[in-house]
Phi, psi and omega in degrees: 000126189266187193277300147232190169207114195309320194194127177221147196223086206288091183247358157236154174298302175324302185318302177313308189307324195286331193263341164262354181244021157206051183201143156269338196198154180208113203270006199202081181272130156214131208217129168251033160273173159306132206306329202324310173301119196276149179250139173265153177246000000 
């Protein structure tokens, strides 16, 4: 798992799962989904 990630840019549903299970931390989520879509902690 690597450590972090400075900046990131979410476009698909898939991509967030990839992103809570290979990153401890992401200091800059940027997302053109729908609000619908729940962010998990």
């Amino acid at each position: 798992q690597d450590e972090y990630i400075k900046d990131v840019m979410i476009t698909e549903p898939n991509e967030l799962f990839e992103l809570k299970t290979r990153f401890r931390r992401a200091y800059q989520i940027r997302t053109c989904l729908s609000i619908d879509t729940k962010l998990t902690s």
